[in-house]
DRENTOR-13077 format. One record per atom (N, C-alpha, C): x, y, z. Coordinates in steps of 0.05 Angstrom, whole numbers, padded with zeros to 5 digits, always signed. Layout:
<atoms>
XYZ;...
</atoms>
This chain:
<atoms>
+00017-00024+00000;+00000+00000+00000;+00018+00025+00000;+00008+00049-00016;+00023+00067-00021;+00017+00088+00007;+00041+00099+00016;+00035+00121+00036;+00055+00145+00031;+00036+00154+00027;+00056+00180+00026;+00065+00199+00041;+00083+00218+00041;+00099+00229+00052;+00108+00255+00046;+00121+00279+00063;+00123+00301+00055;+00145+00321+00048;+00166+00284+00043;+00177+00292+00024;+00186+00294-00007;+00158+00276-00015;+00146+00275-00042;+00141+00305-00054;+00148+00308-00079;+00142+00329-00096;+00113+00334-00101;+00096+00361-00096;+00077+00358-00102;+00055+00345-00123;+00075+00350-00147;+00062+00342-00167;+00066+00312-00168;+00087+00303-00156;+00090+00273-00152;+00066+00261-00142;+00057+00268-00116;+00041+00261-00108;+00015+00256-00120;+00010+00289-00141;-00023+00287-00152;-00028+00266-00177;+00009+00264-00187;+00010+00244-00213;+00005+00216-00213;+00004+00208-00176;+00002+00180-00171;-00023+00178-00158;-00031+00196-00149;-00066+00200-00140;-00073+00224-00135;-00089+00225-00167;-00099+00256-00168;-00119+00263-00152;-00120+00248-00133;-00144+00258-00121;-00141+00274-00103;-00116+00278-00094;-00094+00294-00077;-00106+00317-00091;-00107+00326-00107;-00111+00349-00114;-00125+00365-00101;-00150+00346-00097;-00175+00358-00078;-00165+00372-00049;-00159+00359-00045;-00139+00367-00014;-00125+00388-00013;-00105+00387-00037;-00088+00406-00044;-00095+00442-00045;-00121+00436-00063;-00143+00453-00060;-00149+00469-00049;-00159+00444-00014;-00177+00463+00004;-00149+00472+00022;-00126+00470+00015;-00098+00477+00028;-00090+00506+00023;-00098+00508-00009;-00082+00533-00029;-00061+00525-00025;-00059+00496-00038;-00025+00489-00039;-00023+00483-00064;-00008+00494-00075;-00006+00498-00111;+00009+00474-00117;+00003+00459-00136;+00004+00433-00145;+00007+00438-00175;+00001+00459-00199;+00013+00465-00213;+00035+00471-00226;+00034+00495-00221;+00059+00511-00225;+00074+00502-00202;+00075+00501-00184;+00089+00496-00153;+00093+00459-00162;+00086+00449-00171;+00086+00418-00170;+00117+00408-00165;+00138+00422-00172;+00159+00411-00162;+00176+00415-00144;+00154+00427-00126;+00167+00430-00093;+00165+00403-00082;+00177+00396-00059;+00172+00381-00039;+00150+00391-00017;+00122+00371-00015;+00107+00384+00004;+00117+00392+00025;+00138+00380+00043;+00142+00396+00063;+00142+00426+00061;+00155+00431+00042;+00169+00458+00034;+00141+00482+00034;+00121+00468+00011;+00101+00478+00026;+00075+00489+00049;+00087+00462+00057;+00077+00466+00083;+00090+00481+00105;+00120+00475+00109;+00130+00513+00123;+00123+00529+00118;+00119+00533+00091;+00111+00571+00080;+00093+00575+00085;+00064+00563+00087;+00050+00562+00088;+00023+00557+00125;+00046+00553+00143;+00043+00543+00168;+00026+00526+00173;+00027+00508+00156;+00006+00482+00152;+00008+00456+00165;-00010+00445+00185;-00006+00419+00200;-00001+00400+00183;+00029+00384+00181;+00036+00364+00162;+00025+00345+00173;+00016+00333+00190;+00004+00311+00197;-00022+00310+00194;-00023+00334+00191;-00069+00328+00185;-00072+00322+00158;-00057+00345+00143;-00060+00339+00107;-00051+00310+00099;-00031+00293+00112;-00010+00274+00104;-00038+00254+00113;-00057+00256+00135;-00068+00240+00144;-00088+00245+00133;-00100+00265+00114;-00124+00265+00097;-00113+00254+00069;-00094+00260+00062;-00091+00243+00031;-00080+00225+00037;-00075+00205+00049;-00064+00179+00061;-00092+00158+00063;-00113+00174+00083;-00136+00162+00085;-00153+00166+00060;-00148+00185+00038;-00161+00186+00023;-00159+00163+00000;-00128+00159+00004;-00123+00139-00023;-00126+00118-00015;-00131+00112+00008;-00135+00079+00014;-00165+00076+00013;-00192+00095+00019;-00207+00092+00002;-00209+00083-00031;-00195+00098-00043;-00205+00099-00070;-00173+00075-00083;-00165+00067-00065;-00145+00045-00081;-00153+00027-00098;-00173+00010-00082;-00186-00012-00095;-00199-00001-00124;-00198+00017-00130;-00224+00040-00152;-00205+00040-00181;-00220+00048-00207;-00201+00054-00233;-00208+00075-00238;-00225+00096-00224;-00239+00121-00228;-00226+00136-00252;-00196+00131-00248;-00174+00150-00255;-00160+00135-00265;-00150+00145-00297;-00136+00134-00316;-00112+00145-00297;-00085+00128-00301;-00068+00132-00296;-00051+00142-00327;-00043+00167-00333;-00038+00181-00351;-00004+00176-00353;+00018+00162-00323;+00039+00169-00338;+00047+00144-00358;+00025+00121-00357;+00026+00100-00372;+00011+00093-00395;-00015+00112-00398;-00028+00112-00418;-00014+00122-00449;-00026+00112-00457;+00000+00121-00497;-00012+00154-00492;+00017+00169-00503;+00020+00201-00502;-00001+00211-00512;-00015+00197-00539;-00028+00207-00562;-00059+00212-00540;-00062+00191-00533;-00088+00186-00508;-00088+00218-00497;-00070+00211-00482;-00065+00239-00462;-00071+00267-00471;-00045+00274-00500;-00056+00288-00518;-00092+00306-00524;-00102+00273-00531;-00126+00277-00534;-00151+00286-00517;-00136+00278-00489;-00158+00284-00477;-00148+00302-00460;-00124+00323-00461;-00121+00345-00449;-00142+00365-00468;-00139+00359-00498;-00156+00373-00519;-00185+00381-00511;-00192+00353-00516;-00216+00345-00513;-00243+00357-00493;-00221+00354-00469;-00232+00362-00446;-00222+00379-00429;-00194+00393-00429;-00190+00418-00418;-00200+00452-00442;-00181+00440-00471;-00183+00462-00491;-00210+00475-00500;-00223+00442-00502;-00253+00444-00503;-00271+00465-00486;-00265+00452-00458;-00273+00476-00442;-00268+00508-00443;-00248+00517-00441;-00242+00537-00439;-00241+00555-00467;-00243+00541-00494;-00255+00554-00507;-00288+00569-00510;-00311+00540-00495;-00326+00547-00486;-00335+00571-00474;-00319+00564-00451;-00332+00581-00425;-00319+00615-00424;-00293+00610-00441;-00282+00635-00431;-00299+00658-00435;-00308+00649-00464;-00333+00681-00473;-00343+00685-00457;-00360+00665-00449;-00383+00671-00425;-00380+00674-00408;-00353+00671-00389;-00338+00682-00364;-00333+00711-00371;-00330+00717-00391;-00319+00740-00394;-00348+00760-00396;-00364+00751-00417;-00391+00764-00410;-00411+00776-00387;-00405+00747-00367;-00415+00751-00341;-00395+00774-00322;-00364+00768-00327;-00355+00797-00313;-00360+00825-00321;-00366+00825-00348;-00378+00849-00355;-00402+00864-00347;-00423+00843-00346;-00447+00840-00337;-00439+00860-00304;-00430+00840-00290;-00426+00854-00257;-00417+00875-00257;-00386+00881-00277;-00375+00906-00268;-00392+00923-00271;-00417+00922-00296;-00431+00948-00300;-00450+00948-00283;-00465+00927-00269;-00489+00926-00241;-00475+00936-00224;-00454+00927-00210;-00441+00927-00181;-00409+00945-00178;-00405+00948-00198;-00381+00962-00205;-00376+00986-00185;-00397+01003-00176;-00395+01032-00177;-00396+01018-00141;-00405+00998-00130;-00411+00991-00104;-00393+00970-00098;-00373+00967-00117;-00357+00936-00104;-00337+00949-00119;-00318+00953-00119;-00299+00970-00140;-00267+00941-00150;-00275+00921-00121;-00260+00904-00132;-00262+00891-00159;-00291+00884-00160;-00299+00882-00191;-00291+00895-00222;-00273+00911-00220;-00262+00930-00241;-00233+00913-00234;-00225+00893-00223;-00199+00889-00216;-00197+00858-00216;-00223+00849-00215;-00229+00819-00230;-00237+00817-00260;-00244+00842-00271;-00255+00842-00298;-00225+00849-00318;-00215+00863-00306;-00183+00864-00312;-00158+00840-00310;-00167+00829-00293;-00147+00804-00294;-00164+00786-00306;-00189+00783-00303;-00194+00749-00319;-00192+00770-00356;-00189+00788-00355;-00189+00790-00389;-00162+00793-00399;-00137+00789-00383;-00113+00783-00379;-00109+00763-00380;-00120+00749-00369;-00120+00715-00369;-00122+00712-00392;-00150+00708-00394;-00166+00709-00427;-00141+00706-00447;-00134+00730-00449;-00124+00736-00468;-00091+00719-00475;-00083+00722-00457;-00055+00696-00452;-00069+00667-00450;-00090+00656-00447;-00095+00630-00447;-00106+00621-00477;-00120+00637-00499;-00126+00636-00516;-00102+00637-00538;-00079+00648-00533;-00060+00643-00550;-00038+00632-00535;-00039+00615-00520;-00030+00596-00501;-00037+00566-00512;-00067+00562-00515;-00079+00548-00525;-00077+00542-00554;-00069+00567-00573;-00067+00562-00609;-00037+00553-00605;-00013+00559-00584;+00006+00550-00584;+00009+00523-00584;-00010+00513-00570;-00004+00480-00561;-00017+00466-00588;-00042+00475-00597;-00052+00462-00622;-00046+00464-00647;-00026+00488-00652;-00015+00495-00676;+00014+00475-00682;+00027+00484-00655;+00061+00475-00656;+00062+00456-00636;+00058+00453-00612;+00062+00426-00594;+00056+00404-00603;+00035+00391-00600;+00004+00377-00600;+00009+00369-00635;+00008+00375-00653;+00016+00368-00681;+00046+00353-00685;+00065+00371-00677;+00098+00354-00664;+00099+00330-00653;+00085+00339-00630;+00075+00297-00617;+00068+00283-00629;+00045+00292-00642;+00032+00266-00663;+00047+00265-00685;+00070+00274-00693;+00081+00266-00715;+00105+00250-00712;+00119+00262-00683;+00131+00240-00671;+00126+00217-00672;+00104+00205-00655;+00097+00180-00657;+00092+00171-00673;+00085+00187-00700;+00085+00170-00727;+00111+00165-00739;+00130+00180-00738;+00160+00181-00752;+00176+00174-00734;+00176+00180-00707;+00197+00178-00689;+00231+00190-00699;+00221+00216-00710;+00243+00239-00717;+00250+00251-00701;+00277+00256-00702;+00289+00269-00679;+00270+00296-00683;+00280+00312-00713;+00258+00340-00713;+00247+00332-00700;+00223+00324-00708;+00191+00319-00699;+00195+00327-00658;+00208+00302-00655;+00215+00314-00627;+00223+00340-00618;+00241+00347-00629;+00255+00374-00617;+00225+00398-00628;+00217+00395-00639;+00188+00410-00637;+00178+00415-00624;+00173+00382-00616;+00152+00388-00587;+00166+00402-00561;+00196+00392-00561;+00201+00404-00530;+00216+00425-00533;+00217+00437-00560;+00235+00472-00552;+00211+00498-00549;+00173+00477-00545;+00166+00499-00542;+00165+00494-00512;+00167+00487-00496;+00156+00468-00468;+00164+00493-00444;+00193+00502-00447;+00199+00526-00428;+00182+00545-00431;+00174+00555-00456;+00152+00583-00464;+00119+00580-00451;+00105+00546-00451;+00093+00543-00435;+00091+00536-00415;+00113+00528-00403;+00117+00528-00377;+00116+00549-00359;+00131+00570-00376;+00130+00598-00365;+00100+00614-00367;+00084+00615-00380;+00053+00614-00392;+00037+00603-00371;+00049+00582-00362;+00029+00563-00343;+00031+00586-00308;+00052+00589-00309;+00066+00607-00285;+00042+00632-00287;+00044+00643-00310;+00036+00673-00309;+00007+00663-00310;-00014+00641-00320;-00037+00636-00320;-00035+00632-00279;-00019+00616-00271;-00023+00609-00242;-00025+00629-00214;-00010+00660-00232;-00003+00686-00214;-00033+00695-00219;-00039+00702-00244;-00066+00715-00245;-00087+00700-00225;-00095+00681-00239;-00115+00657-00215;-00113+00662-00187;-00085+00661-00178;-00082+00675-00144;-00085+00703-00138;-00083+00720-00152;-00083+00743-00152;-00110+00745-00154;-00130+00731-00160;-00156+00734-00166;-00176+00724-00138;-00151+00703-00130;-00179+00691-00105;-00169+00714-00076;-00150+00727-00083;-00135+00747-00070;-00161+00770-00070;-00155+00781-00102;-00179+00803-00098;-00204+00795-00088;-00214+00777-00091;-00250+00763-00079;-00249+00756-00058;-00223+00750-00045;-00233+00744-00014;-00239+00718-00021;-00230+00699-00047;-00238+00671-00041;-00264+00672-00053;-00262+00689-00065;-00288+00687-00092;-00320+00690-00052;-00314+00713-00040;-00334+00711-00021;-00351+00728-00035;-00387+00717-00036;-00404+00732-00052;-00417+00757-00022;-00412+00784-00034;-00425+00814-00019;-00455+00802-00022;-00470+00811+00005;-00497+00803+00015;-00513+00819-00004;-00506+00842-00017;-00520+00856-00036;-00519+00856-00060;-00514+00839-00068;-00501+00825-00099;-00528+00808-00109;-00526+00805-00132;-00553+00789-00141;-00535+00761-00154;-00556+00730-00166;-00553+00709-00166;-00530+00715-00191;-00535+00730-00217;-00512+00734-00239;-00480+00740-00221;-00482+00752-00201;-00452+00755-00194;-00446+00730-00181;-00465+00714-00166;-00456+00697-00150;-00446+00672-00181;-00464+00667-00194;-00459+00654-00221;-00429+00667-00222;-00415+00689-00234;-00396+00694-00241;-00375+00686-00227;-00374+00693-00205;-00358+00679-00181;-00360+00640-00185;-00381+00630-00184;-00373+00603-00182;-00365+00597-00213;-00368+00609-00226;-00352+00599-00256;-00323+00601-00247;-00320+00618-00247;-00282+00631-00240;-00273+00608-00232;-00284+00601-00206;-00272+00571-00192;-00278+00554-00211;-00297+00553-00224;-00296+00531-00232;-00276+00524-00265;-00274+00545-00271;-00251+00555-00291;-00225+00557-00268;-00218+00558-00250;-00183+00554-00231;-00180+00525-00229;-00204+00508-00219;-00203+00485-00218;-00189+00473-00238;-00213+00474-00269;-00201+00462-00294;-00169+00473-00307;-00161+00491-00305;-00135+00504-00309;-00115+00486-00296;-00121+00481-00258;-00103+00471-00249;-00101+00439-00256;-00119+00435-00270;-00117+00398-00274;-00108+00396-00298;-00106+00420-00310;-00099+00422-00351;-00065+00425-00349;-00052+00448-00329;-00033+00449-00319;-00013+00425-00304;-00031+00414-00288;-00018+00389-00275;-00010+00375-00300;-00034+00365-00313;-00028+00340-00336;-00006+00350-00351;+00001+00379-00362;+00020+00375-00375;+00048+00378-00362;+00050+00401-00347;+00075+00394-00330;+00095+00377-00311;+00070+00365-00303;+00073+00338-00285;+00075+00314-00299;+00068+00311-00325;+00062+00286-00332;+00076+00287-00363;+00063+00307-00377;+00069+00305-00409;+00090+00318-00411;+00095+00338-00404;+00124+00345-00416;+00150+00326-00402;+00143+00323-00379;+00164+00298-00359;+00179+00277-00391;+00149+00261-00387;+00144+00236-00407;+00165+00242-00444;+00154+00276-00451;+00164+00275-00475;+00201+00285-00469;+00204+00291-00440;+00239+00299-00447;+00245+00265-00439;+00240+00254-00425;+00244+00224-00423;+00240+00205-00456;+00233+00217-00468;+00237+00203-00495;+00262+00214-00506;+00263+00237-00505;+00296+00248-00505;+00315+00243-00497;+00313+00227-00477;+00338+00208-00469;+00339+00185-00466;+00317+00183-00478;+00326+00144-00491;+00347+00152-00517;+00337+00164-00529;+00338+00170-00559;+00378+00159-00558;
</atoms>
């Protein structure tokens, strides 16, 4: 039985049971961008009881051991992975972003003049926006095409495609992970004002629910897919 420990890398941890994540979560312990700390490490900075968290994702995974809930991704074929970062992170957030973005517009002009933080969430998620949308043509134009041609040719090019863009989104992933904090910073934790109507409170639970999907789109590739594609680089 697996037990973990805190001096496992974060992202180590979420790559062998993502369910850590959840935890991670209700911590504000960054598992993204941060994924290659050692939890201890976050847990000093952070003045966090290492024995309660260690004893909530410890007890969590021996629940869900026996379970297949969760593809294990660092063994699944790349192309898989690929697909369903697409599928189901890109997918999303091409979706939703309009309409995230609509709905902050919506508030700043209701509540704007009475919540002034709102002019400072409508500014950063359209900062976001805007770096995640060509963040996103990056991976599907030049990454994501490189891989799959890899695995068809198994060319060195083909390779070096995919990973000389990997630092530029890595760094991308950073600046998507500052805004997101900077955001639950300005809201107080996305806290809805008693004088706010149901469209703001809607706006607010999108956001989370757009930080959520970011941080699981982020994990998968930094934790897992780019690892996996410089590790083909040194077989080679």
């Amino acid at each position: 039985m697996i037990k973990f420990n805190s001096s496992q890398k974060i992202g180590e941890i979420v790559t062998r049971f993502p369910k850590a994540a959840d935890i991670f979560k209700e911590y504000k312990i960054d598992f993204c961008c941060g994924g290659d700390r050692q939890l201890k490490t976050a847990i000093e900075s952070q003045n966090l009881d290492e024995n309660e968290i260690l004893d909530k994702i410890n007890c969590l995974y021996d629940k869900f051991e026996k379970r297949a809930d969760d593809i294990n991704w660092t063994e699944a074929p790349i192309s898989e992975l690929v697909d369903h970062i697409i599928n189901k992170h890109h997918s999303y957030l091409w979706s939703e972003l309009p309409k995230i973005g609509e709905l902050t517009t919506v508030i700043l002009r209701v509540h704007g003049a009475h919540h002034p933080e709102i002019t400072k969430v409508h500014k950063l998620f359209n900062m976001l926006r805007m770096e995640l949308e060509a963040h996103l043509t990056k991976e599907e134009t030049v990454q994501y095409p490189a891989i799959k041609e890899f695995l068809k040719s198994n060319s060195h090019y083909d390779l070096d495609m995919a990973l000389n863009v990997i630092k530029d989104l890595e760094d991308e992933h950073t600046g998507a992970g500052d805004i997101l904090k900077e955001l639950r910073i300005v809201t107080d934790d996305y806290k809805i004002p008693e004088d706010t109507c149901e469209t703001f409170e809607l706006t607010y639970k999108k956001l989370q629910e757009m930080e959520s999907d970011i941080f699981q789109h982020i994990h998968l590739e930094n934790n897992i897919l780019f690892p996996r594609l410089r590790g083909m680089k040194n077989i080679e």
